[in-house]
N, C-alpha and C positions, 0 to 999 in steps of 0.2 A: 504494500500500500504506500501511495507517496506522502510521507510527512508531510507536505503543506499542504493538503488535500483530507476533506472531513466527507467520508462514505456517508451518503443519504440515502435512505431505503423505504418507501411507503410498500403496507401491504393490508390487507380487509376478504375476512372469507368469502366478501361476495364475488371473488374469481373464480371461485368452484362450486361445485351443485351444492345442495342441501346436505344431504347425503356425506359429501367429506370434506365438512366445514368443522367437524371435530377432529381428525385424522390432520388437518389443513393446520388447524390452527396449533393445535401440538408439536408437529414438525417445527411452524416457523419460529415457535419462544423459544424450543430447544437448541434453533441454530443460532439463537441470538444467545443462548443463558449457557447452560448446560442439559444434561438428563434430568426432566421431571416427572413424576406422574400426574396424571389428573381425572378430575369427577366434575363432569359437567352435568348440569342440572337438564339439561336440553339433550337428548338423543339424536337429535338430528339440526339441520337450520339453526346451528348456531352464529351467534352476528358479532367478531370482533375488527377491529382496525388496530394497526401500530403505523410510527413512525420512526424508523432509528438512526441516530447519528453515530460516527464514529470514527476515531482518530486509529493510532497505532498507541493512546494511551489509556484511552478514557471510551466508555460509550453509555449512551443516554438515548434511553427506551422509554416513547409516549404511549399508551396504550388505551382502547374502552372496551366494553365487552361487555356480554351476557357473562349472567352469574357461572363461575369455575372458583373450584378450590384448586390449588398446586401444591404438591408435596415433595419433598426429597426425603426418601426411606434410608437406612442404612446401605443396602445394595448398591440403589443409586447413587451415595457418595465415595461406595470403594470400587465401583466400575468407569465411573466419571468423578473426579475428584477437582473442586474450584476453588483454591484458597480464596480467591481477590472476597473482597466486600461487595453488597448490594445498599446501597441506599434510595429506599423505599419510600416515595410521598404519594401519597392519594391527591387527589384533586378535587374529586365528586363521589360520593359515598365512599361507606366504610370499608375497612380491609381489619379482618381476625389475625391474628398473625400468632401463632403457637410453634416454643422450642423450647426445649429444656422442662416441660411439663409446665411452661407457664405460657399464660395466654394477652394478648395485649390487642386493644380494641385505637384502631388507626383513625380518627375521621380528619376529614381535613383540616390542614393546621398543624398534626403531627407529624413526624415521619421515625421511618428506624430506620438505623445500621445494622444491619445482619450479615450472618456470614453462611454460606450455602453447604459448607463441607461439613454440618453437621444435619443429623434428622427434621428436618422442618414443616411446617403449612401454613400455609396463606388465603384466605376465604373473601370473594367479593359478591356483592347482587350484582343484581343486572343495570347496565348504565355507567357503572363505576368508571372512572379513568383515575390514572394516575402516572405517575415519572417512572423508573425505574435505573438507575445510575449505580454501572460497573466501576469501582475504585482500586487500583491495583492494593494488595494488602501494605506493600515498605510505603504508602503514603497517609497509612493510618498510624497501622504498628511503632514507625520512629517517633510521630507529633506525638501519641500515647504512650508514648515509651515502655509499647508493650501489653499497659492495660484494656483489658477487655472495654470493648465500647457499654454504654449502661444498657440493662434489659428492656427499663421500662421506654416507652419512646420516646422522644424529643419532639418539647415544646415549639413549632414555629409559628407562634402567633402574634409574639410582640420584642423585639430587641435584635441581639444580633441573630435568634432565629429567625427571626421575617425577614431579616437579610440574608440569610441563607437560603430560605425558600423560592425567596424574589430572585432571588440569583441564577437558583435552578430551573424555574420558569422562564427567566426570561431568556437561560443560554439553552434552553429548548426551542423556545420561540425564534432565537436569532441564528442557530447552531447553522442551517444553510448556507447564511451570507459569510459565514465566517471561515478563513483559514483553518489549516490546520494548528498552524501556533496559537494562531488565535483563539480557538478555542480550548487547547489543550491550559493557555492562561487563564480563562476564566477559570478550566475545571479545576485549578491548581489551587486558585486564589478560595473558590468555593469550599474546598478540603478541610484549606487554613483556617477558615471563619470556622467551618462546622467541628473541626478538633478545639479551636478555642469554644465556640457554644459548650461542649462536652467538659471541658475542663470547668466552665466557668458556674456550669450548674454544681461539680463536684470538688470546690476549690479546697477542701479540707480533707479530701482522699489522702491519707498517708502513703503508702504504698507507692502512689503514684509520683505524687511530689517528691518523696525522697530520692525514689529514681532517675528524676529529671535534676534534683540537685546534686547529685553527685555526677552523671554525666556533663553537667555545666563546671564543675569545678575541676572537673579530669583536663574539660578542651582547656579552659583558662590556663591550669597550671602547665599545659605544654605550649601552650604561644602566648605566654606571658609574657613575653619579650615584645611581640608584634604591637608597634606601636599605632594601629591602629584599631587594638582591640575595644570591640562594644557590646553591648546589650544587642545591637542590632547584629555584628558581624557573630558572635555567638548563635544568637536563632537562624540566622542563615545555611553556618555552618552546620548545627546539629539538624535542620529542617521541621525548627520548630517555629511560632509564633514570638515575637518579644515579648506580647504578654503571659505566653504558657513561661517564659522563662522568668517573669516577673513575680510569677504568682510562687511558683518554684521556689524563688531566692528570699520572699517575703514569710513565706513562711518557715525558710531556717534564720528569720530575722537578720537578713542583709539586702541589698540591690544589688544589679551586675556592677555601676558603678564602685561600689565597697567592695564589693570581692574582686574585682580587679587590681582596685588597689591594696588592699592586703597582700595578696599573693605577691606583686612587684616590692612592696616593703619587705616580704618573707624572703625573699629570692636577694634581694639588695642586702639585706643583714648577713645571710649565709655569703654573702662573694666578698661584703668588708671585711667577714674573719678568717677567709680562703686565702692565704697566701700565694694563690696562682694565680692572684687577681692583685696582689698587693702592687703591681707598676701601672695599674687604674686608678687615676684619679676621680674622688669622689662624683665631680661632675661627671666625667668620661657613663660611672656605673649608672648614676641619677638619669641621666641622658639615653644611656642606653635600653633602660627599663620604660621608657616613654614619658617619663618625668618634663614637663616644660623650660624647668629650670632646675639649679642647684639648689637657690634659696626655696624653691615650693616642696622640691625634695624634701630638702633640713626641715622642714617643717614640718610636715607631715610624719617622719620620721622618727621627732622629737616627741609629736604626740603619741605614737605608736609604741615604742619601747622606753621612752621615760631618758633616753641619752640620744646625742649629737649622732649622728655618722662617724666622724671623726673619735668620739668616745671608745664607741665601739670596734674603729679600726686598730685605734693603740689601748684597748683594754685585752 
């Protein structure tokens, strides 16, 4: 597929008879999704439409229909196996959505994050539409550094969910006119919002926070030197949001700011008592740690350890 190029695909069972408009339409979610089962309430003349977009990173599934449940059994996830992510918004009636023995009621407004490689089902009436959006799993997994997305579903009805919804609607709606970068930037930037939405309902998760503080304090302490380290060059680098790093660092009671500079005070203390460092002048070190000056160094330095630089070199 050519990367600057987004595959559009309309299709609607009424290209085929009555007859195999259920056989029709099963085929076509399976080549867009993977192996499902299904139970359609209609035996015969069943009536759906899709519309799909699709990059070589991201793909985003419109859909309406007569009432089907879909299901992925065990079988079907060890004969057909899909790490990536689904995220799941309705439009126009509800969607049941059961896994793990829990069941969770979709109307519009909400959506889930689900993951298909395990037993699932999904229950619509007749009429229903809604999105359905393929997320590779490393563009969740890294921003949740791991943890499981929440069971229950996500609120889009007021804050930065409705900007995630509006987002996703509208790069359905525009998904045609657009590039393939182009669109692969929206989906990218949609991701980011929807892993901060996640984080920011669950901002006292331990587990998770922790995890994300101490990966922020791993990259700091190995390009502590680079002087142009930030809160922003940090999220970048680990592929996370500034604020999932904010919230991270606020709840081990620091900003990236302060842990920046700690670590460069920690690293400046250990090279003034290093005698491989002893034909570095204060400045030279102050300087080299990204410090603006000698004197905002000594400064900061003084508050830090309670002595000079210089104390410290000849103590």
């Amino acid at each position: 597929m050519d990367d600057r190029a987004v595959f559009v695909e309309s299709a609607t069972t009424r290209a085929v008879t009555p007859e195999e408009r259920t056989d029709y339409w099963a085929e076509l979610i399976n080549s867009y999704q993977c192996r499902l089962g299904y139970a359609f309430q209609r035996g015969r003349d069943f009536h759906g439409r899709t519309t799909l977009h699709r990059t070589g990173t991201y793909q985003l599934v419109g859909w309406e229909s007569d009432a089907v449940t879909y299901y992925r059994t065990a079988g079907h996830v060890h004969n057909d196996s899909d790490a990536d992510y689904r995220l799941l918004l309705p439009i126009s009636g509800e969607i049941v959505f059961s896994q793990h023995d829990q069941q969770a009621r979709m109307p519009p407004g909400a959506a889930g994050l689900v993951t298909i490689d395990q037993p699932l089902a999904f229950s619509q009436d007749d009429g229903a539409q809604g999105l359905l959006m393929t997320i590779p799993r490393r563009q969740i997994d890294h921003r949740l550094a791991g943890q499981a997305p929440p069971a229950r579903p996500l609120d889009l009805t007021a804050g930065l969910g409705r900007v995630v919804g509006d987002l996703a609607t509208g790069l359905f709606a525009e998904g045609a006119t657009l590039t393939g970068p182009q669109f692969d930037a929206v989906a990218e930037r949609l991701v980011e919002l929807l892993c901060m939405h996640i984080v920011g309902d669950y901002p006292t998760a331990p587990n998770h926070l922790d995890d994300v503080e101490s990966a922020i304090r791993r990259y700091v302490r190995t390009h502590v030197e680079d002087p142009n380290l930030t809160g922003i060059t940090i999220a970048h680098a680990l592929g996370w949001s500034l604020r999932q790093i904010q919230l991270a660092l606020q709840h081990a009671g620091t900003t990236p700011r302060e842990l920046i500079k700690e670590e460069r005070l920690r690293l400046a203390h250990l090279r003034l008592r290093n005698p491989a460092y002893r034909h570095w002048s204060i400045a030279d070190i102050a300087l080299g740690l990204g410090f603006g000056s000698a004197s905002a160094f000594s400064t900061a330095f003084r508050q830090r350890f309670d002595a000079s630089p210089r104390d410290i070199r000849q103590g």
